[in-house]
Phi, psi and omega in degrees: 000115171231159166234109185238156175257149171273169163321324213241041158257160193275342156270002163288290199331315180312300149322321174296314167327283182309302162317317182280343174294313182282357155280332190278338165312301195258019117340318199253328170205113192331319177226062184267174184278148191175149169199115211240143160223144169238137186227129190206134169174199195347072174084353190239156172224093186260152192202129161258117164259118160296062176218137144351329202212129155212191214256106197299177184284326187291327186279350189258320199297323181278322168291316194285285185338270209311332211253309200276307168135196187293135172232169138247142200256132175233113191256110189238147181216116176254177158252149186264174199294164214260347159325273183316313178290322168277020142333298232242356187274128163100012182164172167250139169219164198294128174286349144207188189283135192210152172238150186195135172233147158236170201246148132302140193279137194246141184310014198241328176264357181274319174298324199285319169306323178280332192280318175316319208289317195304308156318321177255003161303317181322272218302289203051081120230191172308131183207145179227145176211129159237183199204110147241250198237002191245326188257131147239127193248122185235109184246082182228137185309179167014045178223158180305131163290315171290307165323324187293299187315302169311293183306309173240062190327163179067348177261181199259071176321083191065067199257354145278015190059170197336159184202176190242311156075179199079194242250337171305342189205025136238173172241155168233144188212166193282159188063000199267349171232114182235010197281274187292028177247331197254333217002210205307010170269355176308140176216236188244355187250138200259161197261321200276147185094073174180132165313142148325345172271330164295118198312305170338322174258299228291297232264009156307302185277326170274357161259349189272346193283329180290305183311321185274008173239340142271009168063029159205187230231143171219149184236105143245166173210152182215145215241130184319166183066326156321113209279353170271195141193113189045047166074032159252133207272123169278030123001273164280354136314295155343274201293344175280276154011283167005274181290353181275320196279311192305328182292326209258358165110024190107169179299328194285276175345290174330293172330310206283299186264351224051233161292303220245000000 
């Protein structure tokens, strides 16, 4: 049983937000500190960023504008807490406390995924979709319902009929579906808004990355300030993330589907 979201639900959209502020972080500094949250819907876009580096009103104004459409962007920008900042002095060490597994993706969710990915290509609008071993469920904004239908025979199409979906007639906020960014690999900590030094992104990816590649379930846990994880220098941890945001084109990128 999975549930997966597209780009254009409104707690993606939140997410995508949040990611492109942290690229614009590491646009400005190779390891900077950041952590952003958004809440977005009926015309406003609010955002606290918690950072190291910072981010002008034209430049957040422009990442909500592009991604979300005009909103007005309501911005708060703080430093982050000097606790926290003196964690990372003299080295990188894991930025907070966690418990964290990755899953192997299972064929039941690589497919549901792949029919999200397909849908919203046509469409690009808002869509939710599930799957378990009896129901296919296709929830997608602004699209023919019979045409849906034609495409997935057997599946539960719209089943309260059309909808308009989007930031206009739902709200959004980062982390809330992590259900579909993660699918069984979900734990307590969110991936999106957030620097490489938090365990929340680094050490996500990097156990869920182990998992699709060894075929078994991987467990960790990590107590802030750990300069290790499971006898790995968490460095490297860091840099297996690194290279993971990188492969797939950034944080914004990252956002849009999540692991799965």
């Amino acid at each position: 049983m999975f549930e997966k979201v597209n780009p254009a639900h409104p707690d993606k959209v939140a997410d995508r937000i949040a990611g492109a502020l942290v690229d614009l972080a590491y646009e400005k500094e190779a390891d900077p500190r950041i952590a952003v949250e958004v809440l977005i819907g009926h015309g406003i876009c609010h955002i606290i960023a918690e950072t190291s580096v910072s981010l002008s009103r034209d430049e957040v104004e422009a990442v909500v504008n592009r991604i979300a459409g005009n909103l007005v962007a309501d911005y708060r920008e703080v430093p982050q807490d000097a606790h926290l900042s003196d964690n990372q002095k003299g080295g990188i060490r894991c930025g907070d406390n966690g418990i964290f597994k990755g899953v192997p993706v299972t064929r039941e969710q690589k497919a549901l995924s792949a029919i999200a990915r397909s849908i919203y290509q046509k469409y690009g609008t808002d869509g939710k979709y599930i799957v378990d071993e009896a129901r296919l469920i296709i929830c997608q904004s602004n699209a023919s319902t019979e045409e849906l239908k034609s495409l997935y025979p057997g599946a539960e199409v719209n089943p309260l009929g059309d909808w308009s979906g989007g930031t206009d007639v739902d709200s959004g906020a980062t982390n809330r579906k992590l259900g579909s960014d993660m699918a069984d690999s979900v734990t307590g900590g969110g991936l999106h808004g957030k620097d490489l030094s938090k365990a929340d992104v680094s050490v996500n990816i990097y156990a869920w990355l182990q998992a699709q590649e060894t075929g078994i379930p991987v467990e960790v846990c990590c107590a802030i300030g750990d300069t290790s994880i499971d006898g790995v220098p968490y460095r490297e941890i860091v840099e297996t993330a690194r290279d993971y945001i990188r492969s797939i084109g950034g944080f914004e990128k990252f956002a849009e589907w999540g692991l799965v």
